[in-house]
ROROTOR-388977 format. One record per residue (C-alpha): residue number from 1; y, x, z. Coordinates in nm, 2 decimals. Example, Ala and Ser with C-alpha at 12.3 -4.5 7.8 and 13.67 -1.06 7.14 Angstrom:
% residues 2
[1, [-0.45, 1.23, 0.78]];
[2, [-0.11, 1.37, 0.71]];
***
This chain:
% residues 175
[1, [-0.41, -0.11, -1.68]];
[2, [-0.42, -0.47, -1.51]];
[3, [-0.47, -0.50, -1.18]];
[4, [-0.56, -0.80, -0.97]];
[5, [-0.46, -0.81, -0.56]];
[6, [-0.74, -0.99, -0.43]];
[7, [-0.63, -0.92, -0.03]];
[8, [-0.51, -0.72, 0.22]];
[9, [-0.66, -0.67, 0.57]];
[10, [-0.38, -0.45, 0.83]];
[11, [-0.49, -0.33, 1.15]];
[12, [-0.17, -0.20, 1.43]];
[13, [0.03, -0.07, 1.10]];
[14, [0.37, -0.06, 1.13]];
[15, [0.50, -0.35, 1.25]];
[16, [0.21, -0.54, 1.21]];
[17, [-0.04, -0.58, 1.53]];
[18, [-0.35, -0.74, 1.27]];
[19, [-0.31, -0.95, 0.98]];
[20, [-0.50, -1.05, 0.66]];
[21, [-0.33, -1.20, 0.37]];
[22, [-0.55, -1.33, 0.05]];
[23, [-0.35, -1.21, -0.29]];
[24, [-0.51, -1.35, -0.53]];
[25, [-0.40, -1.67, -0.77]];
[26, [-0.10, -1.73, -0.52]];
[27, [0.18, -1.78, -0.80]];
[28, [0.52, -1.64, -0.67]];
[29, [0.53, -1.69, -0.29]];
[30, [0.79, -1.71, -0.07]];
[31, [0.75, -1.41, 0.25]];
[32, [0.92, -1.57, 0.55]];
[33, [0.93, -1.35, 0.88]];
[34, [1.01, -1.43, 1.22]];
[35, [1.15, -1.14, 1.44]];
[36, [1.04, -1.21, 1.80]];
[37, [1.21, -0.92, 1.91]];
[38, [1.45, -1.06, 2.19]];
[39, [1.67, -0.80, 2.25]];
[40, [1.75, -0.85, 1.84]];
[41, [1.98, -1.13, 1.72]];
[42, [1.84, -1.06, 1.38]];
[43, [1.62, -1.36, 1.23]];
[44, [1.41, -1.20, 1.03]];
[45, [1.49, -0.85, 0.96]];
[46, [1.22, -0.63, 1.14]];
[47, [0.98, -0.86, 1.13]];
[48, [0.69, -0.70, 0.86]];
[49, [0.77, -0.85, 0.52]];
[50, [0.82, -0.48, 0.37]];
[51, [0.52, -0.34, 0.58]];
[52, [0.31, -0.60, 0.33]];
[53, [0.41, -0.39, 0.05]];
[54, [0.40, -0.04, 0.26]];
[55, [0.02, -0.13, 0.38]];
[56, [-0.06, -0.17, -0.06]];
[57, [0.07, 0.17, -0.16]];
[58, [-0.04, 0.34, 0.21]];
[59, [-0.39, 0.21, 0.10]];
[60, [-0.37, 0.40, -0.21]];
[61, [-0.20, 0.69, -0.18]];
[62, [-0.18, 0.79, 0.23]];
[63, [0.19, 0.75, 0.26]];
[64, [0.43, 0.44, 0.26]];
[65, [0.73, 0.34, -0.02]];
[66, [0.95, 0.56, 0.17]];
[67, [0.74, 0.85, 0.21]];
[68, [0.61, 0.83, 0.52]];
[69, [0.24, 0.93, 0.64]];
[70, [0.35, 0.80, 1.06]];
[71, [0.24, 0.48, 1.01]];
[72, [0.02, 0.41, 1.37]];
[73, [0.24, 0.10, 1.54]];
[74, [0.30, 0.20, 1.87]];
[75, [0.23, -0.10, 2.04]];
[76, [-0.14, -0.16, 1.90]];
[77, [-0.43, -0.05, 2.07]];
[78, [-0.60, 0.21, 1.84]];
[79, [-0.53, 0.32, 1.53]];
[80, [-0.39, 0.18, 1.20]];
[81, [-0.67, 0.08, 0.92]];
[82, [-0.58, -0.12, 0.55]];
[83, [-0.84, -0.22, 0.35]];
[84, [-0.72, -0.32, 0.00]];
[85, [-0.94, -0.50, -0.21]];
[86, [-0.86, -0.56, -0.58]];
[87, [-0.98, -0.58, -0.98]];
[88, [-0.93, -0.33, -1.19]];
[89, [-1.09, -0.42, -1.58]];
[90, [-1.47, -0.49, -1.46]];
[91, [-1.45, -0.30, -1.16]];
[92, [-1.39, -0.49, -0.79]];
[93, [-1.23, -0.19, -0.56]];
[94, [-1.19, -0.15, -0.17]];
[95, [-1.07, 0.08, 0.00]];
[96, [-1.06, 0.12, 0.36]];
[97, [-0.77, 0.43, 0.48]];
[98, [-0.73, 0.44, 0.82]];
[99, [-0.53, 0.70, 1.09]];
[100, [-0.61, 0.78, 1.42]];
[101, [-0.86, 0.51, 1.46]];
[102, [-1.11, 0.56, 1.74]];
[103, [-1.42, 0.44, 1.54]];
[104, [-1.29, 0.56, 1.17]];
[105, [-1.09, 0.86, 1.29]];
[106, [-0.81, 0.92, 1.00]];
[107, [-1.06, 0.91, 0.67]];
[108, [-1.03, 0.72, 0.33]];
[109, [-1.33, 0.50, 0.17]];
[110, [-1.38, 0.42, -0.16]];
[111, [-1.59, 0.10, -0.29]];
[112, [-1.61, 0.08, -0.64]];
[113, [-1.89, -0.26, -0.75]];
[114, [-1.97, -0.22, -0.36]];
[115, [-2.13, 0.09, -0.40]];
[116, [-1.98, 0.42, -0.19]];
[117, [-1.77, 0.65, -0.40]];
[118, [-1.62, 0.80, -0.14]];
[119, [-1.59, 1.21, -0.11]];
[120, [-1.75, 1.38, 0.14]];
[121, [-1.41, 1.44, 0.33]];
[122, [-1.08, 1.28, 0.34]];
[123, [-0.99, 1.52, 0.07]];
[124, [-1.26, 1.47, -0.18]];
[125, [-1.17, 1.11, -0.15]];
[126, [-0.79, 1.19, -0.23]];
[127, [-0.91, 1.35, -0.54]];
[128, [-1.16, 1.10, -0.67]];
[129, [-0.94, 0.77, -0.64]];
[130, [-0.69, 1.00, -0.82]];
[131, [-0.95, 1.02, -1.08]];
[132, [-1.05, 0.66, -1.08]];
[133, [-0.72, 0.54, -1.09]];
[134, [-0.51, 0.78, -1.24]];
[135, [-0.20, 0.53, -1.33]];
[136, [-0.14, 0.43, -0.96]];
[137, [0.10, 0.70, -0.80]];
[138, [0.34, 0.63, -0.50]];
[139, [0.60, 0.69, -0.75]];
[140, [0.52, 0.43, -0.93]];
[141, [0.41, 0.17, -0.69]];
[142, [0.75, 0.17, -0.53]];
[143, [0.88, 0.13, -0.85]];
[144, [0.71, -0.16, -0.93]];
[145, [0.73, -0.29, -0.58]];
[146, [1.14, -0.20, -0.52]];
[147, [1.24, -0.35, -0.88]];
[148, [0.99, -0.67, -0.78]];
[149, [1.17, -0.72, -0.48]];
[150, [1.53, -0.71, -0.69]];
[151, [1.63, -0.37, -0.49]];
[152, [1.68, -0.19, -0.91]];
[153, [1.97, 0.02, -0.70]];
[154, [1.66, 0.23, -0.53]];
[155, [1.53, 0.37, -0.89]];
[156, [1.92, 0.42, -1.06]];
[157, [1.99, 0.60, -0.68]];
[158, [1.65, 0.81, -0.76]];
[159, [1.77, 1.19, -0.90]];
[160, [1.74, 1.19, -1.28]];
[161, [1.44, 1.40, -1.29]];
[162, [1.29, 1.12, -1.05]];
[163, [1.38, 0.81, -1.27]];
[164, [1.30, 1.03, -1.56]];
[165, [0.93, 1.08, -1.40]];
[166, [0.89, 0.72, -1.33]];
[167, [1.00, 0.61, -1.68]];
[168, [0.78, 0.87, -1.83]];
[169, [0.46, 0.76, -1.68]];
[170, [0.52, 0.38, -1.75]];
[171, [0.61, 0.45, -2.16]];
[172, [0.33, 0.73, -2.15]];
[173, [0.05, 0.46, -2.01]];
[174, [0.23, 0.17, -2.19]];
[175, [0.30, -0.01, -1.80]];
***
C-alpha cells in the first residue's frame, strides 16, 4: 500500500491551539519549533513538532504514538478536531476525528472520493476505516513514524512479542 499525505488541519490538540500544514510534494523538510513557554529555558522542546505526527496516527486510529486517547489541549477553547486528508491507490481520503468538540461532539468521519462512508456511530466508523485500510494500525504508524524520526531505540525497547508483531505485519503486507 502507498500512501500520499496531502495535509493536516489540527484544532486545540495537544500542544497545538490551530494549525494547517500542506504534506504533499514537500521533499524532506526541516520541523523547527519555537517554545514560547517563558517559565521554560528550553528552545524548542515542547513546542509541537511530535504532536504533527501524534495528530496523523490520532486521525486514524483514536489514540496518539504513545497511546494516549486525552488529547483535548487545555488551553483551547473547545474541543480538539484533525482532519487528515490523503491518497491511497485511486482513492482521495479525509477523515475528520474529533473529541469533545461542542459542534462535532467526539465522532469520527470518513470521506472516501468525497462521498460519506462514515458508520452510523463512532463505532461503526472504527470498524469500517479498519476495513478500508486494513494495513494502517497504531502499531505500525509509530513504527514508521519513531524509526523516521531516527528514535530505532523505541521499537528494539518494544517487548519481543511487540517487535515481533510490528515486523510480522510489515513482511506479511510486503511494507
Amino acid at each position: 500500500m502507498k500512501i500520499l499525505f496531502q495535509s493536516i488541519h489540527i484544532e486545540n490538540f495537544l500542544s497545538i491551539g490551530n494549525a494547517t500544514i500542506e504534506l504533499n510534494d514537500s521533499g524532506y523538510t526541516l520541523v523547527n519549533g519555537i517554545n514560547q513557554n517563558p517559565d521554560d529555558s528550553a528552545k524548542s522542546n515542547g513546542s509541537g513538532k511530535s504532536t504533527i505526527f501524534d495528530a496523523i496516527v490520532y486521525s486514524l486510529t483514536g489514540e496518539t504514538i504513545r497511546g494516549s486517547k486525552d488529547v483535548v489541549n487545555i488551553h483551547g477553547n473547545d474541543g480538539a478536531l484533525v482532519e487528515l486528508n490523503f491518497v491511497v491507490g485511486h482513492d482521495e481520503y479525509k477523515i475528520i476525528r474529533t473529541k469533545d468538540h461542542s459542534k462535532y461532539k467526539t465522532n469520527l468521519k470518513i470521506y472516501i472520493n468525497g462521498e460519506d462512508k462514515s458508520g452510523k456511530g463512532i463505532a461503526d466508523s472504527k470498524k469500517l476505516l479498519a476495513e478500508y485500510l486494513p494495513d494502517l494500525t497504531s502499531s505500525l504508524l509509530g513504527s514508521v513514524i519513531v524509526l523516521g524520526q531516527g528514535l530505532p531505540q523505541r521499537f528494539t525497547n518494544n517487548s519481543p512479542a511487540g517487535r515481533k508483531e510490528v515486523l510480522a505485519i510489515h513482511i506479511k503486507r510486503g511494507v
